[in-house]
KOLGUZA-602596 format. One line per field, with one value per residue (C-alpha): x, y, z; residue number from 0; residue in three letters. Coordinates in Angstrom, 1 decimal, always signed. Layout:
# residues N
X	[X,...] .
Y	[Y,...] .
Z	[Z,...] .
k	[NUM,...] .
r	[ala,...] .
***
This chain:
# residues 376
X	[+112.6,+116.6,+118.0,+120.3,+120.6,+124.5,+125.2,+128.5,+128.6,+127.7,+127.6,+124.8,+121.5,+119.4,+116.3,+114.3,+113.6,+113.1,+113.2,+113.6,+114.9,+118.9,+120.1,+123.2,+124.0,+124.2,+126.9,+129.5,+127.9,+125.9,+129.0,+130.5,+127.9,+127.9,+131.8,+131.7,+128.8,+129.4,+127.0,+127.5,+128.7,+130.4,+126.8,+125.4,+127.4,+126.4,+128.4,+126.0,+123.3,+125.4,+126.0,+122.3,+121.1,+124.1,+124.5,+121.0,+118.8,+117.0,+115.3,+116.4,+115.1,+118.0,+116.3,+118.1,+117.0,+118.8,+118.6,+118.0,+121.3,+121.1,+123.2,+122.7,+121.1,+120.4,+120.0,+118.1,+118.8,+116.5,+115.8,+112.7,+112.8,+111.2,+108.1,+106.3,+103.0,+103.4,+105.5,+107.5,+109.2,+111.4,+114.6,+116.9,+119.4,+119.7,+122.2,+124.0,+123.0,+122.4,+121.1,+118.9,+118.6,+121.6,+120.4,+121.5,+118.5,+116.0,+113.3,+115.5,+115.0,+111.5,+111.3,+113.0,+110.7,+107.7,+108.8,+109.7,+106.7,+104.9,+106.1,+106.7,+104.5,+105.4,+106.1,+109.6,+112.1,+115.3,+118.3,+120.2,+121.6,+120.3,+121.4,+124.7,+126.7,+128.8,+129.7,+128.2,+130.7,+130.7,+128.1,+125.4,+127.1,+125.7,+122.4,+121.8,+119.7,+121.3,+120.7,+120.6,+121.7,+124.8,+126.9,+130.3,+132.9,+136.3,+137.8,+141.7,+144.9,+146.6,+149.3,+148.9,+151.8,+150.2,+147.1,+148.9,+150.8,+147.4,+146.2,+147.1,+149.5,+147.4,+145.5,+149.8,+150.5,+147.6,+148.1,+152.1,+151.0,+149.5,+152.8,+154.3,+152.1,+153.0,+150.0,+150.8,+148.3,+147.7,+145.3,+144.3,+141.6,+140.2,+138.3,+141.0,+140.9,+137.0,+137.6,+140.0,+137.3,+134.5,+134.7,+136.4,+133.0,+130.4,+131.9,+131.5,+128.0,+127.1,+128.7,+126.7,+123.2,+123.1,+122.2,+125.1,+125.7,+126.0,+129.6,+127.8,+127.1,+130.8,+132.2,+129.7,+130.7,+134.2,+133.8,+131.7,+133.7,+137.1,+140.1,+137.8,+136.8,+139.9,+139.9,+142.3,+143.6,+145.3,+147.2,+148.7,+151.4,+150.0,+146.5,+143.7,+142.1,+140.8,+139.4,+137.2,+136.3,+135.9,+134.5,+135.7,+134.0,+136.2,+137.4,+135.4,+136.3,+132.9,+133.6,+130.2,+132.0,+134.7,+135.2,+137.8,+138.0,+137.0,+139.3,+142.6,+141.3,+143.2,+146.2,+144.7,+143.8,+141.0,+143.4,+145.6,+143.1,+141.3,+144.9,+146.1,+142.9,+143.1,+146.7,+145.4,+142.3,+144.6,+147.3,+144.3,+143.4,+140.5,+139.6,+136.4,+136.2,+133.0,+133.0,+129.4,+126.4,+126.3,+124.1,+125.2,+127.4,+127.5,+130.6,+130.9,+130.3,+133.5,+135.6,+135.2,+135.2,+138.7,+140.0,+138.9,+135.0,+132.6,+129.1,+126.1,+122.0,+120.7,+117.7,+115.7,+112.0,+109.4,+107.4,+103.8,+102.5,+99.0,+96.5,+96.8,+100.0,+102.8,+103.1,+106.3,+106.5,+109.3,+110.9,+113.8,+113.6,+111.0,+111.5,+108.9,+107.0,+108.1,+105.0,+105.3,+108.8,+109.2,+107.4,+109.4,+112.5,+112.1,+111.7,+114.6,+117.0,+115.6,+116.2,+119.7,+120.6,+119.7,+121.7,+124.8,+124.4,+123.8,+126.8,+128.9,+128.2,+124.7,+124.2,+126.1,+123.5,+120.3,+122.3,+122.2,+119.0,+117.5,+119.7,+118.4,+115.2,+116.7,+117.7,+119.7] .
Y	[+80.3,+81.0,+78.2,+76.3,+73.1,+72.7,+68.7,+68.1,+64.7,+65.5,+61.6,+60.5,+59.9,+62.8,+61.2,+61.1,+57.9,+58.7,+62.0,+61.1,+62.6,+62.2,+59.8,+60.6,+57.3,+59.8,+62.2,+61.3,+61.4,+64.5,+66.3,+64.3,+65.9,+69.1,+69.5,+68.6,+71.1,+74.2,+76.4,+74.8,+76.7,+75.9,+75.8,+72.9,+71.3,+68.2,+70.4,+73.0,+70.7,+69.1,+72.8,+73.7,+71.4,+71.0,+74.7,+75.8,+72.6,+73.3,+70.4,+70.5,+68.7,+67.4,+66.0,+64.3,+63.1,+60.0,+58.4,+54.7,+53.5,+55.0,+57.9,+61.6,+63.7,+66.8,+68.3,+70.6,+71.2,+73.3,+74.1,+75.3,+78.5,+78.7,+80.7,+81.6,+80.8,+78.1,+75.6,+77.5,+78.6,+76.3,+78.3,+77.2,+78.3,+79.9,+82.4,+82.5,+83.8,+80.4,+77.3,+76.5,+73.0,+72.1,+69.6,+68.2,+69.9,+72.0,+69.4,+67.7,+71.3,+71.6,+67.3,+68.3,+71.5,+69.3,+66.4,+68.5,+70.4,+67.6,+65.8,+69.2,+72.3,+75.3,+78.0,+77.2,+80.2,+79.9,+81.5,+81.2,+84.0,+84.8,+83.5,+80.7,+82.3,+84.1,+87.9,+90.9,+92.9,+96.7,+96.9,+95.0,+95.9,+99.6,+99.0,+97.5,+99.9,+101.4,+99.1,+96.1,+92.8,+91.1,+88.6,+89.6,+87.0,+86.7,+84.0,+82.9,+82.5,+79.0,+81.3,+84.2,+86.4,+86.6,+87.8,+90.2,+91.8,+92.5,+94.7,+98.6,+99.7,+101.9,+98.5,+96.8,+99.3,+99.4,+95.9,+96.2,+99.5,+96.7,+94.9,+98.5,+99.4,+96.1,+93.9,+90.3,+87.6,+83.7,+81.3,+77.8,+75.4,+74.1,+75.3,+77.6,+80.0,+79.9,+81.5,+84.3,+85.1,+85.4,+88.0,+90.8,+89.1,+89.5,+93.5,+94.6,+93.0,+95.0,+98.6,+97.5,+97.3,+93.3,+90.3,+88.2,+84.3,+82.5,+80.6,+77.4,+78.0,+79.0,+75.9,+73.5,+75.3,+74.6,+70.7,+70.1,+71.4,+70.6,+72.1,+73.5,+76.1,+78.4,+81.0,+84.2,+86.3,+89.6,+90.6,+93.6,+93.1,+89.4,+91.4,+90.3,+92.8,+91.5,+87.9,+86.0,+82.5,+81.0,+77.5,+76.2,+73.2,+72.1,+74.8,+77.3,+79.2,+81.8,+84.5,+84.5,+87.0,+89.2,+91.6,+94.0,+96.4,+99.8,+101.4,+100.1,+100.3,+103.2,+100.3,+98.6,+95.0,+94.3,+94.5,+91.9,+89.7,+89.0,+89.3,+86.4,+84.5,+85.1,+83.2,+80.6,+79.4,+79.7,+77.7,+75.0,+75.0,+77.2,+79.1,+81.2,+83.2,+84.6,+87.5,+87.7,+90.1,+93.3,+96.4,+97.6,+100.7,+101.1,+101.0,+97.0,+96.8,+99.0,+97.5,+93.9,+94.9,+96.7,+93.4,+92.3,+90.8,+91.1,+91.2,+88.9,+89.8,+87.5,+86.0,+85.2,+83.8,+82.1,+78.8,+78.8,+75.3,+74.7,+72.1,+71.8,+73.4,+75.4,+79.3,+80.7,+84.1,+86.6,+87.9,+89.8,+93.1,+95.6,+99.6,+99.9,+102.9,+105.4,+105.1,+101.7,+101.4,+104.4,+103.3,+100.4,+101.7,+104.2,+101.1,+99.4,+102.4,+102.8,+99.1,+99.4,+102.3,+100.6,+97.9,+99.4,+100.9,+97.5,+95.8,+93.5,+90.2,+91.5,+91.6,+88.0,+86.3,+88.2,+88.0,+84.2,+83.5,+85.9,+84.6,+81.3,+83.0,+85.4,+83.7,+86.6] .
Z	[+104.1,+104.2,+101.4,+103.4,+100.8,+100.0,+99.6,+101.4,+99.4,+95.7,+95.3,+97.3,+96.5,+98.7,+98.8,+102.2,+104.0,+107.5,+109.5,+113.0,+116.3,+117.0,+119.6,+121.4,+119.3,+116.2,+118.1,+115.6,+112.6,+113.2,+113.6,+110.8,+108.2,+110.2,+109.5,+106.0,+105.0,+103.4,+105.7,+108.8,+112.2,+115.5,+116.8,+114.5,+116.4,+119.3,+121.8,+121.8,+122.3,+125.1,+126.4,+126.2,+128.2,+130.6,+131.3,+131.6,+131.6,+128.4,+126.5,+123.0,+120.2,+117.0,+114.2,+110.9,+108.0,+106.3,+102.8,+102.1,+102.8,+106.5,+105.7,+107.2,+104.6,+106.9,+110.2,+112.2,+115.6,+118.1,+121.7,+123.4,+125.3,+128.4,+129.3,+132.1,+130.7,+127.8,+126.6,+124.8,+121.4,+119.9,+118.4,+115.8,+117.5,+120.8,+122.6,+118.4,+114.8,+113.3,+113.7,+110.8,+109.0,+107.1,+104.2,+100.9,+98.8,+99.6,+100.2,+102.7,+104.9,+103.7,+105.5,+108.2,+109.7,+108.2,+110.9,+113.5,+113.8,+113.1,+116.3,+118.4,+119.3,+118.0,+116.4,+115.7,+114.9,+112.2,+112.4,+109.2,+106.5,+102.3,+99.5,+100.1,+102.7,+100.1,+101.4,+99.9,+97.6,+97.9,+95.7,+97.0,+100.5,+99.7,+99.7,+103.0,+105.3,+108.7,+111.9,+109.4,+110.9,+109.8,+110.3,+108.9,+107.4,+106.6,+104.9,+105.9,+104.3,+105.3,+107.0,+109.5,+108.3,+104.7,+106.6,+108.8,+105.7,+103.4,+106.7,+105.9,+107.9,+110.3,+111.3,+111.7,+113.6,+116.4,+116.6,+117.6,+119.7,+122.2,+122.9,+123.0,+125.6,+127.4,+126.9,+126.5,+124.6,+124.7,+123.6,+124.9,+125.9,+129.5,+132.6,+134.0,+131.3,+131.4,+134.8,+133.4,+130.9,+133.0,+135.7,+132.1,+130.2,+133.4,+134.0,+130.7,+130.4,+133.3,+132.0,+128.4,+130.6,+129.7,+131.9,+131.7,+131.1,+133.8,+134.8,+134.5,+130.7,+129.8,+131.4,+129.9,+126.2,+127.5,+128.5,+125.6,+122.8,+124.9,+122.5,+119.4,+122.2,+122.5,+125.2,+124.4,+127.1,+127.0,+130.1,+131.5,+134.4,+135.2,+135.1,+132.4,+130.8,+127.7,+126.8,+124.1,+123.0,+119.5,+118.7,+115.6,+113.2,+110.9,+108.4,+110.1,+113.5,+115.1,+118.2,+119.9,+122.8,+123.4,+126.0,+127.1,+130.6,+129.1,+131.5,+129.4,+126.0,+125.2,+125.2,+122.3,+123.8,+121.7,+118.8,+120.2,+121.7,+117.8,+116.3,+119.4,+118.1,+114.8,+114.4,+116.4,+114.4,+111.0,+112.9,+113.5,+109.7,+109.8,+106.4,+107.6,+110.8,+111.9,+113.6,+114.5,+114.5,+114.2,+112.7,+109.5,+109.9,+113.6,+115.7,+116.0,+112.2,+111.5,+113.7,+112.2,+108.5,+109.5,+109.6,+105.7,+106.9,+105.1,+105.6,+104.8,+105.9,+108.3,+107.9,+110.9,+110.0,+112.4,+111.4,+112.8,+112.9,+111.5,+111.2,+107.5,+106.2,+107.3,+107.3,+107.0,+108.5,+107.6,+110.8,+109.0,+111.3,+109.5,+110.5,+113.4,+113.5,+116.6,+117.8,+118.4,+119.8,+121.7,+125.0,+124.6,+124.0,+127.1,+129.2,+127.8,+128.2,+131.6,+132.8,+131.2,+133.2,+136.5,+135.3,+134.8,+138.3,+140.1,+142.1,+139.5,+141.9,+142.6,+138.0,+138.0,+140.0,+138.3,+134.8,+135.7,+136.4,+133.6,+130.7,+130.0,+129.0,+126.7,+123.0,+121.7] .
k	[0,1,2,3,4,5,6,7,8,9,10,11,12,13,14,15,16,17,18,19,20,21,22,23,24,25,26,27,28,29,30,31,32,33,34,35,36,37,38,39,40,41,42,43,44,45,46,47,48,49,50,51,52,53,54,55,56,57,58,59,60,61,62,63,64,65,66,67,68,69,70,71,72,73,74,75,76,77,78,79,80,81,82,83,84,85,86,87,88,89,90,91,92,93,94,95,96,97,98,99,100,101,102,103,104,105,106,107,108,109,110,111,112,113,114,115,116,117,118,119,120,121,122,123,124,125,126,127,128,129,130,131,132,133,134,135,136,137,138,139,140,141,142,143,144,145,146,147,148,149,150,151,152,153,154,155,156,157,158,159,160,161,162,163,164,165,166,167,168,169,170,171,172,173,174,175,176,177,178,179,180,181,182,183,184,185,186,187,188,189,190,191,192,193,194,195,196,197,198,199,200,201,202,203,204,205,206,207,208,209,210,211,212,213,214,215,216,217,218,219,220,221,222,223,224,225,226,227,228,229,230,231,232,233,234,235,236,237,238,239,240,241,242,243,244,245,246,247,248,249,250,251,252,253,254,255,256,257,258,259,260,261,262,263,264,265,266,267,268,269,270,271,272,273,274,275,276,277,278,279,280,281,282,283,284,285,286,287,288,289,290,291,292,293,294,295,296,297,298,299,300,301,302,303,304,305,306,307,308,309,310,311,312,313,314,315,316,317,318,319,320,321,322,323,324,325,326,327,328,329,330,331,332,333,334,335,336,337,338,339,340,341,342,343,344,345,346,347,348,349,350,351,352,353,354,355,356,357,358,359,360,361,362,363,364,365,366,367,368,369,370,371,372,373,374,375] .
r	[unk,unk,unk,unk,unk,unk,unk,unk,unk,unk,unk,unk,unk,unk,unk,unk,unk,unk,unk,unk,unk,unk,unk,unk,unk,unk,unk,unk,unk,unk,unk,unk,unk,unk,unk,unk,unk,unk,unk,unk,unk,unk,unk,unk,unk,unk,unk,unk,unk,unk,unk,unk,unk,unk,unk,unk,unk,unk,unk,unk,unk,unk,unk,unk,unk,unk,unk,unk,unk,unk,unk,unk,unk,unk,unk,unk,unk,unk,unk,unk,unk,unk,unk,unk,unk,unk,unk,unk,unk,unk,unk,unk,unk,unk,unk,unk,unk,unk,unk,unk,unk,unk,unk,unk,unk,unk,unk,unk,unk,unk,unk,unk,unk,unk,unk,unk,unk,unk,unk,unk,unk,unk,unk,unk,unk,unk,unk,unk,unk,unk,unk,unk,unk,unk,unk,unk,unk,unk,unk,unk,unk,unk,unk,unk,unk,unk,unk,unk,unk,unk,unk,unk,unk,unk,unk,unk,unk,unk,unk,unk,unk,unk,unk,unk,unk,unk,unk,unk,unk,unk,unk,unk,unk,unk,unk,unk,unk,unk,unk,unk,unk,unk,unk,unk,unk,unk,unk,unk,unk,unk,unk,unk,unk,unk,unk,unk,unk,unk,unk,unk,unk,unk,unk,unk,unk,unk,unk,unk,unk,unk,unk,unk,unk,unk,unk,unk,unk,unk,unk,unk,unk,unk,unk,unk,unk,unk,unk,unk,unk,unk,unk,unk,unk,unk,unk,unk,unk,unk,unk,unk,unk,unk,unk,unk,unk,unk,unk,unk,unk,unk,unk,unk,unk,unk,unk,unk,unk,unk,unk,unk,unk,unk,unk,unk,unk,unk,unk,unk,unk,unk,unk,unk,unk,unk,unk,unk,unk,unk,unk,unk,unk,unk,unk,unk,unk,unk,unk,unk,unk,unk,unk,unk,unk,unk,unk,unk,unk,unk,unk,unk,unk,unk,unk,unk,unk,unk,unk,unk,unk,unk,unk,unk,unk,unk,unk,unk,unk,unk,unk,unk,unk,unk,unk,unk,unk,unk,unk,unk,unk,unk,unk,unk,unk,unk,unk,unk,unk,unk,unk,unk,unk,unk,unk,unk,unk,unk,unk,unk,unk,unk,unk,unk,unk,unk,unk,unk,unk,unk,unk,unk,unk,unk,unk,unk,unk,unk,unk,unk,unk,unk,unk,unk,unk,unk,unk,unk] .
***
């Protein structure tokens, strides 16, 4: 199971007394623990919670464990997704890379999945990362396989220009070849900017072959995390061709999307948009941006490490619930044989074709009723 045990509070006893379902009367102190743990994301958080069931009418299930004095000792937050023919899997966390238990001790997570299960059907899936959360230097970095899945990490100076001058100078330079080339950036909060974001998001969707989000989801992100969700915006003469949000929790800032029009990415807006959102998290006090998953060595990959990230293996495993003890179930992506995936694969490349074929408004209304079964 991934080891997600860092005590935020070295101080207090972490001994189990209850394990019990959240309330929305826990809100505040679920994000209160959430923010002060050292493994923690934007999606611990109660927004996404709030944002799963507003925006696509999931039921969730938040459970928290608390020591004899009534204070949170750990999390773990979930959602079931829908199926045609069953309940249901219940995914720690949807629609991100993470969302396993956040505890003060190992036994605390080991309580946590222990209570959940026992009170829900499962299996239940995890989404967390090895080891601590601490990047992989070049050594270990070497030795990851091709198509490995990564989240990649980069931790922040307290000031943007001290980040800005340890790029190289080719990296300066693409960034200022933006504003040559006219683009102009800004970052902010609120529904308005949800509905600059979305039509640049829902188009490139489309050209990647991808069901898109709905609106609906993006604006209940937006009300629920209300100004630790930051839209950025690159325009070109009052036009916007580029666009991403980050969520931040406390000292730590995540970009779950991004998108620019692939018709005026020879001008460089993807460079100003993270730069734009970049300064903006460090001006909010964040220390750790996450830049998100991607496969070890492919074209995502590079362009995030060119910043300074740095990669750590995620480690996605399934719980099956049984009658007398709990399996755990490595899910970390083997190498399937071709035999196995190329019928598959066909049929995936095929469908994605067709998609990026399909009218945008005509994708935008499938995308939207597709996505809320999809947990990637």
């Amino acid at each position: 199971m991934t080891n997600s045990a860092s005590s935020p509070s070295s101080n207090r006893a972490a001994v189990v007394r209850v394990v019990r379902p959240a309330a929305a009367t826990d809100a505040a102190r679920w994000d209160e623990y959430v923010t002060a743990h050292s493994r923690s994301t934007p999606y611990h958080r109660w927004a996404w919670k709030q944002a799963l069931e507003q925006g696509y009418g999931l039921a969730t299930t938040y459970y928290l464990a608390e020591n004899h004095t009534g204070d949170i000792i750990g999390v773990l937050p979930a959602a079931r997704m829908p199926h045609p023919l069953r309940r249901g899997t219940l995914c720690a966390l949807p629609y991100c890379d993470r969302g396993e238990p956040l505890a003060d001790s190992a036994d605390i997570t080991t309580a946590l999945t222990t209570g959940l299960l026992a009170d829900e059907t499962g299996p239940l899936e995890l989404r967390g990362t090895r080891g601590d959360d601490t990047p992989l230097d070049d050594a270990a970095t070497k030795k990851l396989e091709p198509g490995q899945k990564v989240r990649l990490l980069l931790d922040l100076p307290e000031r943007a220009d001290t980040l800005l001058a340890g790029f190289k100078s080719k990296h300066r330079s693409q960034i200022n070849k933006a504003r040559k080339n006219g683009l102009i950036s800004g970052v902010g909060s609120g529904p308005e900017r949800i509905d600059a974001f979305y039509p640049i998001f829902a188009r490139n969707m489309r050209d990647l072959g991808s069901p898109t989000h709905s609106r609906r989801w993006f604006h209940a992100i937006a009300q629920h995390y209300g100004e630790d969700c930051l839209v950025g915006l690159v325009e070109l003469n009052g036009a916007v061709v580029g666009a991403g949000i980050v969520l931040l929790a406390g000292p730590r800032a995540a970009i779950p999307w991004a998108s620019t029009l692939r018709d005026s990415n020879h001008l460089a807006p993807n460079m100003l948009l993270y730069w734009a959102l970049l300064e903006a998290v460090i001006e909010r006090g964040a220390r750790r941006f996450d830049f998100g998953r991607s496969s070890f060595g492919e074209g995502t990959y590079r362009f995030k490490t060119q910043w300074g990230a740095r990669p750590v293996p995620l480690d996605w495993h399934r719980i099956e619930k049984q009658t007398d003890h709990t399996a755990i179930q490595d899910r970390q992506e083997p190498q399937p044989t071709q035999a196995t995936t190329a019928p598959a694969g066909r049929i995936r490349r095929s469908a994605e074709a067709l998609w990026r074929h399909l009218p945008l408004p005509l994708t935008i209304a499938l995308g939207s009723r597709l996505r809320p079964w999809i947990s990637l």
